[in-house]
C-alpha positions in Angstrom: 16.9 -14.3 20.3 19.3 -16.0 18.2 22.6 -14.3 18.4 24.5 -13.9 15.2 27.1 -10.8 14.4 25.0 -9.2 11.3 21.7 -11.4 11.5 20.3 -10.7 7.9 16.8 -12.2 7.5 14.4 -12.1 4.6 10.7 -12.3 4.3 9.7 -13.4 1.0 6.1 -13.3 0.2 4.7 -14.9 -3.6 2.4 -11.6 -4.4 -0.6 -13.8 -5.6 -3.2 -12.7 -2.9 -4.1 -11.1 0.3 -1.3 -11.7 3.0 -2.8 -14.7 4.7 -1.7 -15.2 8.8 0.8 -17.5 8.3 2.4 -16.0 6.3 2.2 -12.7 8.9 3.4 -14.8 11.5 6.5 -15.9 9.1 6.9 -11.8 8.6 6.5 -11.2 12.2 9.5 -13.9 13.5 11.7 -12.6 10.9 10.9 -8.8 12.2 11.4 -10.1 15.7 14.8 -11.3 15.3 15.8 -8.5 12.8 15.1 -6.1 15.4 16.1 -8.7 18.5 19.8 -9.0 16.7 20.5 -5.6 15.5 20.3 -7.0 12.2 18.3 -6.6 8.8 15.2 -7.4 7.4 15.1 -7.5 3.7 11.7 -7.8 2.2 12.3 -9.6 -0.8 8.6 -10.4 -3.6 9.3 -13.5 -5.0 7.1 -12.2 -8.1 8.6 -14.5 -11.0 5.0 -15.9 -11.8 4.0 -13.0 -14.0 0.4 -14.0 -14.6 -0.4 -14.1 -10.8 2.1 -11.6 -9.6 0.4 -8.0 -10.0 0.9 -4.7 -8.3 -2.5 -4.8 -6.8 -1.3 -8.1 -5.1 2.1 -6.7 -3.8 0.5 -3.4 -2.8 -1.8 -5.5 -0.8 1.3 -7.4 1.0 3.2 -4.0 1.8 -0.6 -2.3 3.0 -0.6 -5.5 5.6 3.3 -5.2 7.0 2.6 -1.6 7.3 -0.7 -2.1 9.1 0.8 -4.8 11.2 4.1 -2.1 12.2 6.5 -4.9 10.6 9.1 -2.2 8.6 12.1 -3.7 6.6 15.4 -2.5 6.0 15.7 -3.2 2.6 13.2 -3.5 -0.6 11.1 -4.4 -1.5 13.0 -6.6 -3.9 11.7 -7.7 -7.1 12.8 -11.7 -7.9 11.7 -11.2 -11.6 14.1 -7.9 -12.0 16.8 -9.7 -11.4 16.3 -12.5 -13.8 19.7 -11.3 -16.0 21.2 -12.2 -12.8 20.2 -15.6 -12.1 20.7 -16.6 -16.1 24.0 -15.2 -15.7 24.4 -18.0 -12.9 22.3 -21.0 -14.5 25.2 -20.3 -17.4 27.7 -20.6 -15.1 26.3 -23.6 -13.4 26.3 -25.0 -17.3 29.7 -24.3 -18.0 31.2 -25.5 -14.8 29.3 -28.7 -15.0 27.2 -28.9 -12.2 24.3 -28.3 -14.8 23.1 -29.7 -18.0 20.8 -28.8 -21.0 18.1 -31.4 -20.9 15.5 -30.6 -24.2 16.3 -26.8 -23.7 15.8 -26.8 -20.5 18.7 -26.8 -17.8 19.1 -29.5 -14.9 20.9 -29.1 -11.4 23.0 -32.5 -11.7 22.4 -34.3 -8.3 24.5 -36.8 -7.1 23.6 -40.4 -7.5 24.5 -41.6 -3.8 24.6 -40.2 -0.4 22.2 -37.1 1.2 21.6 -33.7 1.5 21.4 -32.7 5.3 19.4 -29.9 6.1 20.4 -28.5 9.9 17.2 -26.7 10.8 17.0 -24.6 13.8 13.5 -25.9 14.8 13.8 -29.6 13.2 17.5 -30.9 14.1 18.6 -32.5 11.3 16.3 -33.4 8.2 18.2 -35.8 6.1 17.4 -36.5 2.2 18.5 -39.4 0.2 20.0 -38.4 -3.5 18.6 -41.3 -4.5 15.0 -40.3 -3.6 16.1 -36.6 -5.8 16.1 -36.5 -9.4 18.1 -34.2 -11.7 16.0 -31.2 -11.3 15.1 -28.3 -14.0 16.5 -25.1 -12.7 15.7 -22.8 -15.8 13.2 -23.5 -18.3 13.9 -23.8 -22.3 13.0 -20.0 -22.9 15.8 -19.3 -20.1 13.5 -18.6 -17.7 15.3 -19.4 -14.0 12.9 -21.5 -11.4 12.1 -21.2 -8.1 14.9 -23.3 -6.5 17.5 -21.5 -8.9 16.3 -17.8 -8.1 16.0 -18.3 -4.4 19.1 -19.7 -3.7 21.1 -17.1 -5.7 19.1 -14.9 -4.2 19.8 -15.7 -0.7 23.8 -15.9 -1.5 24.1 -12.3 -3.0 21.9 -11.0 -0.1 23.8 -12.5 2.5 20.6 -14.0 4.2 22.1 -15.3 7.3 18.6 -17.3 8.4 16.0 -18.4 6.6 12.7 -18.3 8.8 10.1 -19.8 7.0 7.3 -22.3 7.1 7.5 -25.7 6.7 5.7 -26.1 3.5 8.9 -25.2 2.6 11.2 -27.9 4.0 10.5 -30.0 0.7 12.7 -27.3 -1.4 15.2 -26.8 0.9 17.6 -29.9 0.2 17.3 -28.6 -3.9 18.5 -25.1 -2.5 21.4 -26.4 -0.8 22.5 -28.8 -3.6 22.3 -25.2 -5.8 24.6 -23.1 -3.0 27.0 -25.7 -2.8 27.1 -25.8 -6.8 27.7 -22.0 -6.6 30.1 -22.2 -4.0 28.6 -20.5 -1.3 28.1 -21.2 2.1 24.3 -21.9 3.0 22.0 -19.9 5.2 20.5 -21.7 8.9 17.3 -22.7 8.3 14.1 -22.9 10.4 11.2 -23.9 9.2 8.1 -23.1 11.2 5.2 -25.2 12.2 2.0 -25.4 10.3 -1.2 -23.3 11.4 -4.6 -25.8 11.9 -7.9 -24.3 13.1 -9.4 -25.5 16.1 -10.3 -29.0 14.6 -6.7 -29.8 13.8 -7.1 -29.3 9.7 -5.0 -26.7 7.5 -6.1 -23.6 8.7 -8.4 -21.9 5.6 -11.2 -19.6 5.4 -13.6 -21.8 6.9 -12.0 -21.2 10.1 -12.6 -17.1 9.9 -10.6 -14.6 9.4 -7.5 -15.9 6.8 -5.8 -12.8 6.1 -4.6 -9.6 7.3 -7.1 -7.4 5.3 -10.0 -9.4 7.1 -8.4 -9.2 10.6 -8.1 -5.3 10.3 -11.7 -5.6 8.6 -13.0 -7.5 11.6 -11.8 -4.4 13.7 -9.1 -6.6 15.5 -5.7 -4.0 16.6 -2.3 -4.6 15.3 -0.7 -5.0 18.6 -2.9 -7.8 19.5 -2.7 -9.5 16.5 1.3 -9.3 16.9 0.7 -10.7 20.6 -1.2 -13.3 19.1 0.3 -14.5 16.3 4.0 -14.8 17.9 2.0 -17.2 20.4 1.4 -19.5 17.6 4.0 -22.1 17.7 6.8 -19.9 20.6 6.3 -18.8 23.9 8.7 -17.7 26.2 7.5 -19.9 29.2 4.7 -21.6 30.3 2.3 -19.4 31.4 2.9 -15.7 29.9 0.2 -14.6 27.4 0.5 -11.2 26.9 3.6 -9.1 25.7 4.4 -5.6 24.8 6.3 -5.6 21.2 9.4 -4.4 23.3 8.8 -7.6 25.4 8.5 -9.7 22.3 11.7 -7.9 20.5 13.8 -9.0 23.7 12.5 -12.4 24.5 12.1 -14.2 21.1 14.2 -16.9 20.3 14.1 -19.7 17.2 14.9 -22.5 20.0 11.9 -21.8 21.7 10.0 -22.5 18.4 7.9 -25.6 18.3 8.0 -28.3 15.6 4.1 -29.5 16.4 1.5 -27.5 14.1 0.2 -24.9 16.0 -3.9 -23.5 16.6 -4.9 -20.3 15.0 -8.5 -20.0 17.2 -10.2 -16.5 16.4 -12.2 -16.7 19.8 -9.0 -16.8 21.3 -7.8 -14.1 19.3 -10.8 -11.8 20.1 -10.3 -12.4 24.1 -6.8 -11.1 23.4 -8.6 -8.0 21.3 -10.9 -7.4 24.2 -8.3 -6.8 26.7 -5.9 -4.5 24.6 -9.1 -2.4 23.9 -9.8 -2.1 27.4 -6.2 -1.2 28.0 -6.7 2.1 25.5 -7.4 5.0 27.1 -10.0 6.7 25.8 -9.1 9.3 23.9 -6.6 6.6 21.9 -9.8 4.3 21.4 -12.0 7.0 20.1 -9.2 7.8 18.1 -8.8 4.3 16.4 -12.7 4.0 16.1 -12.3 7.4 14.1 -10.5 5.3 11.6 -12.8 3.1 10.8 -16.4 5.1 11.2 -14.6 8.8 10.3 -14.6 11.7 12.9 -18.2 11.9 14.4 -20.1 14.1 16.9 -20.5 11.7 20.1 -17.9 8.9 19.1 -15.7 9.7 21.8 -18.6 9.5 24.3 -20.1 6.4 23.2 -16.2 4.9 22.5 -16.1 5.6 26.4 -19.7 3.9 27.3 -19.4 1.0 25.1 -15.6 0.2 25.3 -16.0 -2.5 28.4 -18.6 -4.7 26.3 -16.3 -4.6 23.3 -13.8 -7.2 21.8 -13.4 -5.2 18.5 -13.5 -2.1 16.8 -16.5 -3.5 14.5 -18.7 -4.6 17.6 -19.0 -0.9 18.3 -21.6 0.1 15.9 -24.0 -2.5 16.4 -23.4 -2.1 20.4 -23.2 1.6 20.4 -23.7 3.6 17.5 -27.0 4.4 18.5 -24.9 7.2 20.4 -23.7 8.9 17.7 -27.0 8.5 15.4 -30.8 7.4 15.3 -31.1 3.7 13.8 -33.9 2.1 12.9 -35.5 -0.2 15.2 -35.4 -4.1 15.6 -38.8 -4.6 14.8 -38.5 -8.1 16.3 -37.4 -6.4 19.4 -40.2 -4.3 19.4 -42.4 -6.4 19.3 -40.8 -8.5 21.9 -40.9 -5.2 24.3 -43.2 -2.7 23.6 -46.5 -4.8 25.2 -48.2 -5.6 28.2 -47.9 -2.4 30.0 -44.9 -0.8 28.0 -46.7 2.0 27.1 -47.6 3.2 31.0 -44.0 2.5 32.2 -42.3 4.3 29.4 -44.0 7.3 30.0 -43.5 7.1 33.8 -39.6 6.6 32.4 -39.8 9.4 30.1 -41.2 11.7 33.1 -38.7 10.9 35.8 -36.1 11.4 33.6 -37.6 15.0 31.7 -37.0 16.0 36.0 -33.7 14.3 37.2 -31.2 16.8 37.9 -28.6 16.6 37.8 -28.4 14.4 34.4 -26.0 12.2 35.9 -25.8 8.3 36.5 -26.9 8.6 40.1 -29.8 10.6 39.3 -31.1 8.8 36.6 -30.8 5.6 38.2 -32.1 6.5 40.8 -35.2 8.1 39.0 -35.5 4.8 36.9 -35.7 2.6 39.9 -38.2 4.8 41.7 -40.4 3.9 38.8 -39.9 0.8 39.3 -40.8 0.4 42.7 -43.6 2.8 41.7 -45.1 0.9 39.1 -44.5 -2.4 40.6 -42.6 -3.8 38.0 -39.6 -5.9 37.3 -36.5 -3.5 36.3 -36.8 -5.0 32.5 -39.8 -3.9 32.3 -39.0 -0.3 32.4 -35.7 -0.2 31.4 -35.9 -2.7 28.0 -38.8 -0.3 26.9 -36.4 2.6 27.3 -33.2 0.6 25.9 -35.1 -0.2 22.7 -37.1 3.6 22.7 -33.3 5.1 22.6 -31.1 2.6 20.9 -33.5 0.6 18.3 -32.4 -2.4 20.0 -32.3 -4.7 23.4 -28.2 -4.8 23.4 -26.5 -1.9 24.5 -24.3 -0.5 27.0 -25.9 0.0 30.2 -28.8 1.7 30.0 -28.9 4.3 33.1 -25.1 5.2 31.1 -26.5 5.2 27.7 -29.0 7.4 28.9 -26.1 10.3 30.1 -24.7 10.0 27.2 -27.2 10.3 24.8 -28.2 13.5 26.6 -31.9 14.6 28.5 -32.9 16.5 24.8 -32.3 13.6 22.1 -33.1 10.7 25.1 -36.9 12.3 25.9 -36.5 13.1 21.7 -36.6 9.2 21.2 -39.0 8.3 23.6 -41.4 10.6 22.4 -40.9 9.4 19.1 -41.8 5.3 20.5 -44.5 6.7 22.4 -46.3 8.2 19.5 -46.0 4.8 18.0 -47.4 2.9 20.4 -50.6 5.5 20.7 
């Protein structure tokens, strides 16, 4: 962590969309050292484009923090109610003559030689010619502050100690500076974080999966994970440690082990990383979070139990499992791929044995499903598939001699009866 007396931090998202991961990540680093520090986390909507800006959008944003577990201190923060505020400064800036009126609108006067020098925690130092920098509008003729104006003033009354934010941003920086200094206030540290590719080294974008929150929740991954994950893009706290408890994370993060080099957002990574904090829920807890998504059912927490080894995500329960909890329709396709050449005989051999194993345990019914196996002669697909697909509709579920128990004697010999009668 980076230590500071009072670390004050600021996430401030543009509510134009769904919360997209980087920006997530750029919420979770902030969270991490708010909470690392002692400090504070003020969530701040930089909402002064009015057209894109609606409630819908920011309601989205504070829907995905809460999701994620990432609580702020202060806010949210509305940039456009405090534009009598930052016209109170652009006049100042005017009548102290760092600014000029330039065809109504008002210009940041920039010097003609020498740099600005941003000191970024990640970068070193990132120097910018004033040559290269024109005068540049900081409100527009209907008074109207912009971007570079409203953040910067922003950032002084707050008292933002860091800014933590991506590097898109590094551009804007040296024009935020010039503005502090103008004001007369001492400037924040920054750090600007790495880019996010896909797998094939371009901008991360949809075409890569999942490119917000809202879809990450959809896709059934848990918060936890995706907070492992995403503080894994572009820090890590040695070489080899992947996984972290948030309590782990709140300790061990730190800016200066922050890399400058874009980092990979990989969803098949991400959904490894799912797979094992599912596995790591005890059941009760799993059966609880699949309640959320599917609503409180008879059987859930039964078939959570049976299907929770073969599962990465919440949303690969259903087609896995939910046979459990009610009847599907078939797979035709893996009907027909099943139910021939002698499926008929073995299924009701299977539907026999198991109408007579007692107890209506594993043990028994395996055993009862291999004996007619060896009975028939058989390969063990060929009387266990024509069961799998009788009970679930399907050729992939959880193992079958489990999915059996589960399902119970009555509604198990209920559904074979029901394939048999199809196949007289």
């Amino acid at each position: 962590m980076t230590s500071t007396d009072s670390m004050r931090v600021r996430f401030a998202p543009s509510p134009t969309g769904a919360l997209h991961i980087g920006g997530a990540r750029t919420a979770l680093y902030n969270w991490l050292l708010a909470r690392g520090s002692g400090g504070t986390l003020v969530l701040r909507i930089e909402d002064t484009d009015r057209e894109r800006s609606t409630p819908e959008n920011v309601a989205q944003i504070l829907d995905a923090l809460e999701w994620l577990g990432l609580g702020w201190d202060e806010g949210p923060l509305s940039q456009a109610e405090r534009g009598e505020r930052h016209r109170e400064e652009v006049a100042r800036l005017v009548g102290e003559g760092h600014a000029y009126e330039d065809e109504g609108a008002v210009r940041l006067r920039v010097p003609d030689e020498g740099a600005t020098v941003v000191r970024d925690v990640i970068r070193g130092e990132v120097r910018f010619e004033h040559s290269a920098i024109d005068d540049f509008v900081i409100a527009r003729s209907d008074g109207s502050p912009l971007y570079n104006l409203a953040v910067a003033v922003d950032d002084r009354d707050m008292a933002i100690s860091h800014v933590v934010r991506g590097e898109d941003h590094l551009s804007n920086t040296p024009r935020q500076l010039m503005v502090l200094k103008a004001l007369g206030a001492e400037p924040p540290l920054y750090a600007h974080l790495p880019l996010l590719h896909g797998p094939d080294g371009k901008k991360l974008s949809k075409r890569h999966g999942a490119a917000s929150v809202q879809e990450l929740r959809e896709a059934g991954y848990l918060p936890e994970a995706v907070r492992n994950y995403l503080a894994l893009l572009g820090w890590g706290a040695d070489a080899t440690t992947t996984f972290f408890t948030t309590e782990d994370l709140i300790e061990r993060f730190s800016l200066e082990r922050v890399s400058r080099n874009p980092a990979v957002f990989d969803e098949q990574k991400l959904r490894w990383m799912n797979g094992r904090y599912l596995r790591e829920l005890g059941s009760g807890e799993l059966a609880r979070r699949l309640e959320d998504v599917y609503g409180a059912r008879p059987g859930l927490a039964v078939a959570a139990a049976i299907a929770q080894e073969k599962m990465q995500t919440l949303a690969d329960f259903w087609p896995l499992a939910g046979f459990l909890v009610e009847r599907r329709e078939t797979d035709e396709c893996a009907w027909r791929k099943v139910m021939r050449d002698g499926a008929r005989e073995n299924l009701t051999e299977a539907r026999h044995a198991l109408a007579g194993a007692e107890p209506f345990d594993e043990p028994t019914v395996e055993a009862a499903l291999r004996e007619v196996v060896e009975r028939r002669g058989a390969k063990p697909k060929d009387v266990f598939q024509p069961v799998r697909v009788a009970i679930s509709g399907s050729t992939v579920s959880p193992g079958i001699f489990e999915s059996v128990v589960g399902l119970g004697r009555e509604e198990t010999l209920a559904r074979v009866d029901d394939a048999l009668s199809r196949l007289d």
